[in-house]
N, C-alpha and C positions, 0 to 999 in steps of 0.2 A: 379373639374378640372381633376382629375383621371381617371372618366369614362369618359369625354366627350374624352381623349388622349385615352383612351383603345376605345371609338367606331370610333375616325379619324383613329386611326391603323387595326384597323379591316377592314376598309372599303378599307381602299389603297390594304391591302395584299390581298381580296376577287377579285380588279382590277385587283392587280397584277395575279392573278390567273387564271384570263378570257382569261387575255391577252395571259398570258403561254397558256393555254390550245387551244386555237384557233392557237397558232402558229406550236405547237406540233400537229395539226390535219393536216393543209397543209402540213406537215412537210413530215408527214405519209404518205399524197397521191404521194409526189413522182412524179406529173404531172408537166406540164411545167407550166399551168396555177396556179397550187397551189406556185410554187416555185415563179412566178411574184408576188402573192401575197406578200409573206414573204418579197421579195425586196423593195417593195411597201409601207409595213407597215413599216422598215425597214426607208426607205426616208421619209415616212410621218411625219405626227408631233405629235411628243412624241415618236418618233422611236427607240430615246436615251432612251427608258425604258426597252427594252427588255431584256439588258444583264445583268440585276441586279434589286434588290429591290430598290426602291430611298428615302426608309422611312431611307435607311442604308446612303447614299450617290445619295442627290440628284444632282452632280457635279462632278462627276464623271472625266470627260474630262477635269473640270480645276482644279482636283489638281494637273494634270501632268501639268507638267515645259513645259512653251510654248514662253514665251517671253525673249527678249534679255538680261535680268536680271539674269537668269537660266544660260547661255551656258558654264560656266565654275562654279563659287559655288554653282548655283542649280544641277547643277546636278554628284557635287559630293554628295550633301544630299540625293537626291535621285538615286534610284538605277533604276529607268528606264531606266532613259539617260544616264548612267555612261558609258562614252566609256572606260574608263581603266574596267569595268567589265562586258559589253557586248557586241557583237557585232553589226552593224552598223544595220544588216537586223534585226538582235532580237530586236532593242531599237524601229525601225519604226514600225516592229510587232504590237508592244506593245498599240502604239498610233494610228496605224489604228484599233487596238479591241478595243479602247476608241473612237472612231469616227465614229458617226452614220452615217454619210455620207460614208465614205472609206468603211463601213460594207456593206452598198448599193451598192456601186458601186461595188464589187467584188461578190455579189451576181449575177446583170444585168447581168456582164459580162461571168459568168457561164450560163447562158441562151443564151447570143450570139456565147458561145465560141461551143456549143451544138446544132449538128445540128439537133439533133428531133424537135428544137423547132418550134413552127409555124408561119408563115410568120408575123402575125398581133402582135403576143410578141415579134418578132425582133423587129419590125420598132417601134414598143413603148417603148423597150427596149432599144433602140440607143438615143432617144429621152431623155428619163428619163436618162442618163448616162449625155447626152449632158449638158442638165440641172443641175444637180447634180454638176456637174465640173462648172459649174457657181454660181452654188451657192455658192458652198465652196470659189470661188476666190470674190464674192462681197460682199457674209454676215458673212463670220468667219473668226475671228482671224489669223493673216498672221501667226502669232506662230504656231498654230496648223499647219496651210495648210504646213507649210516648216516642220513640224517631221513628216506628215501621206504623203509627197513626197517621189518618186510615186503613186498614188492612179492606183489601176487597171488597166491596158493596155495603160498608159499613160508613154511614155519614159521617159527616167530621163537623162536630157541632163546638168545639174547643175554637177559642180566642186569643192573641197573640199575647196583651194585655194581662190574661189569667195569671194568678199566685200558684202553684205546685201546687195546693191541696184542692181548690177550685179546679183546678187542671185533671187532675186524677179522678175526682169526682165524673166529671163531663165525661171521659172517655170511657169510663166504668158505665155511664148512662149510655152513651153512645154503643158499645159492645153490647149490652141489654136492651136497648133497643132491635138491634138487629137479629139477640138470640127471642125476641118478643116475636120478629117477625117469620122467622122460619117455624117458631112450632105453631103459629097462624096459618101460614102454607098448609102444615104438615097435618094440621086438624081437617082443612078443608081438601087437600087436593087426596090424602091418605087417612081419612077418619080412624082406620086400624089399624095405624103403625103404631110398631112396639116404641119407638123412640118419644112418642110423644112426651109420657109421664118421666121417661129421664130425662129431657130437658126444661118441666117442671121443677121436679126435684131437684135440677143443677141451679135455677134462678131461686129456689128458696136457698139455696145458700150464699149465692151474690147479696143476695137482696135482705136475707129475714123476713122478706115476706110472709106468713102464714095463707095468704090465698090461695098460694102453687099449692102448699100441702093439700089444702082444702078442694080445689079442683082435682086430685087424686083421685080424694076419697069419694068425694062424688061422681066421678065418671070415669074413672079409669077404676073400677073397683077390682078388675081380671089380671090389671098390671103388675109386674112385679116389683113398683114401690109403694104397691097399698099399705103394706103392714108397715114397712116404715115409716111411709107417710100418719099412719093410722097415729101409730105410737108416739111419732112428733107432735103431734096435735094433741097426744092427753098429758102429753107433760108440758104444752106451752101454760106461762103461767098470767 
């Protein structure tokens, strides 16, 4: 039993090692295209490995207090969220360095915020932001997404005051605002990117909106969410 736990440990740490080392090599090159990478692996999956060993803490993200249970005697136990002992930006700090997503997103957006970068890692870069801020709002935990609020270049329109449903609401407008603004970019600075109409298509699901469809069918008609969009739109009722 002993060795077979000393050759599973061996093998994660020699992973872990790869991994490091491959990110410390992009790291090095200091190019625009190496630094997409790092974003990249970063958003990918197992991205959440990067900042740590997981043979130590494979959970990283949920031992921090994230749900409604936490907001007053979790976290006076813990000392992340302690707002009698730190302050508002230090506690969110805290929980964007535990969230592989927020990690990603403030990588992209030092690529976009950078104008050496070039034209074809913007428009994938706008893309993969977009994305990213969809993900966070349909596949993780509402807990998290409200302590890692604001992620990147994303306004922070919530109020201290606010009720949890009011609250959820705003930051959902808040995420939709920003994924409003990159396929704005994305119209204007790349008329012909293929991402455009899927991130149409991903705000008619935020939203219910019928317009996103509807700007499909009208100008994206070569895209590949015409027919779906097409189809959506004959059975809205």
């Amino acid at each position: 039993m002993v060795e077979i736990f000393r050759r599973d440990l061996l093998a994660v740490v020699e992973q872990q090692k790869q991994r490091w080392q491959q990110l410390a090599k992009w790291q090095a090159e200091l190019t625009p295209e190496a630094r997409y990478k790092i974003a990249s692996d970063w958003a990918g999956q197992g991205g959440w490995i990067n900042g740590y060993l997981p043979i130590w803490d494979g959970f990283r993200l949920y031992h921090l207090p994230t749900g409604s249970w936490d907001v007053v005697a979790g976290c006076q136990e813990w000392w992340v969220c302690n707002a009698s002992l730190r302050s508002p930006s230090a506690i969110r700090q805290s929980y964007q360095a535990g969230s592989q997503l927020a990690t990603a997103l403030a990588l992209y957006q030092k690529l976009l915020d950078d104008p050496a970068t070039p034209d074809n890692l913007r428009e994938k870069s706008l893309y993969m932001v977009a994305m990213l801020l969809l993900e966070q709002w349909e596949d993780h935990d509402y807990g998290e997404t409200v302590r890692i609020h604001p992620p990147a270049k994303v306004k922070d329109t919530t109020q201290p005051a606010m009720d949890w449903q009011v609250r959820e609401n705003t930051i959902k407008a808040d995420y939709l605002r920003r994924i409003a603004e990159i396929t704005a970019e994305l119209r204007s600075q790349f008329p012909n990117s293929p991402y455009i109409d899927d991130l149409l298509f991903s705000s008619f699901f935020l939203t219910e909106d019928y317009k996103f469809l509807q700007q499909i069918v009208d100008q994206y008609p070569n895209g590949d969410r015409f027919q779906e969009a097409k189809f959506l739109l004959s059975r809205k009722k």
